[in-house]
N, C-alpha and C positions, 0 to 999 in steps of 0.2 A: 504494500500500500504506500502509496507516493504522498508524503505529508503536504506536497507541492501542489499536488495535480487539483485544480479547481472543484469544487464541491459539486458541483454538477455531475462531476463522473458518478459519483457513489449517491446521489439523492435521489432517492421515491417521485417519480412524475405525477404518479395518480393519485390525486389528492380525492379525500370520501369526505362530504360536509351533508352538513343539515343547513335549515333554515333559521333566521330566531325565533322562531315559537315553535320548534318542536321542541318537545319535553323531554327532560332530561332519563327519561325512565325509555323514549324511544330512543335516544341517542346513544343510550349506554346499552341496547340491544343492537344497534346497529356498529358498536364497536366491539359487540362479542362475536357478532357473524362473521367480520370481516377479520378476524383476532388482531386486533390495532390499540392503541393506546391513547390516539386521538383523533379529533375531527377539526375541517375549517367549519366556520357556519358561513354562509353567505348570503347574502342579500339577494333582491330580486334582478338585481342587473347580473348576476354572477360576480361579484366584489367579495373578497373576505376580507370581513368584517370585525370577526373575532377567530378566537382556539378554544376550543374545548377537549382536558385532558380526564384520565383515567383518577389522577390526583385532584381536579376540581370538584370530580364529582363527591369524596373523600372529604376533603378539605372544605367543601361549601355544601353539599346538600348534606351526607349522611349526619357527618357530626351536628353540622346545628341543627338537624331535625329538618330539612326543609322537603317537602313533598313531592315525591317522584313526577308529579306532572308540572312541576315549576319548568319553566320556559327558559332553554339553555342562555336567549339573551340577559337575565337575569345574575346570570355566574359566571357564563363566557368570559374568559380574559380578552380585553379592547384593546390594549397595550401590546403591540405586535412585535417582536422580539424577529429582527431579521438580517438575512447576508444576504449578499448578492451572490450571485450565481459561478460568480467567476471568482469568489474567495477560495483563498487554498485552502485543504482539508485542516492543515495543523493549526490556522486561524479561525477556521468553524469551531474546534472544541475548545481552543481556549475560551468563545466568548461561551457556547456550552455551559463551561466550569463556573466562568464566571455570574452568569445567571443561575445555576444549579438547575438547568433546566435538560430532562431526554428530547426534545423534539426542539428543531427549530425549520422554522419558512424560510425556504430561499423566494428570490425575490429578482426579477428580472424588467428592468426600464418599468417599472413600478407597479407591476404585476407580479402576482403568489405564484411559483409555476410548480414549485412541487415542495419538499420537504426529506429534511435527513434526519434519523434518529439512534440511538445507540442501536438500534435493532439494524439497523442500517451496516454502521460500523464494524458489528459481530460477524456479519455476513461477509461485506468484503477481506477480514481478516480470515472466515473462513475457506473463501474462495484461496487465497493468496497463499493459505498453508496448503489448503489441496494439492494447488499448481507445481508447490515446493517438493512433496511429496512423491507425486509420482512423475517429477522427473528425476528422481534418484533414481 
């Protein structure tokens, strides 16, 4: 894995969202079918708007009690946490570390175009021992 090579190599294009008023109880079934950790929500023009993670729903509905049909804009994080597309990988995790966050948007002439996540990362390093592997 090339710490260099632009985050685009190794990031997720297909990004899964919901809308703001789907409920967090549909959201959180639509991240167990697709086995993900998160979602964009997007607006009606196709905009993302917010993120919705596996830790919000944790961190904002369970613990305070709040009721599975509450309305993902309500908890969504607005505050969008992003790299451009053409940052290299070892500067994607730093800012990672430094938000303490597993997911983050890439972000392209100022559009969401896809997303990288440690899940992301495992993979490529899994690829890269593979490759190691059996050209011994």
């Amino acid at each position: 894995m090339d710490m260099r090579a632009p985050i685009k190599v190794y990031m997720t294009r297909k990004l899964i969202g919901v809308t703001p008023d789907t409920t967090v109880q549909e959201a959180s079934k639509l991240m167990m079918e697709f086995d993900i950790g998160s979602l964009v929500v997007v607006d009606e023009k196709g905009n993302v708007i917010g993120f919705f993670t596996k830790s919000d729903i944790l961190r904002r509905v369970v613990v305070p009690g709040l009721p599975y049909d509450t309305p993902v804009k309500e908890i969504m994080t607005k505050e969008l946490i992003t790299v451009n597309s053409n940052t290299p990988l070892g500067e994607v995790l730093r800012e990672m570390a430094r938000y303490r966050i597993k997911h983050i948007l890439i972000e392209e002439e100022g559009k969401i175009i896809g997303i990288f996540t440690l899940s992301d990362l495992l993979g490529a390093s899994r690829r890269k021992l593979e490759t190691a592997i059996s050209t011994e």
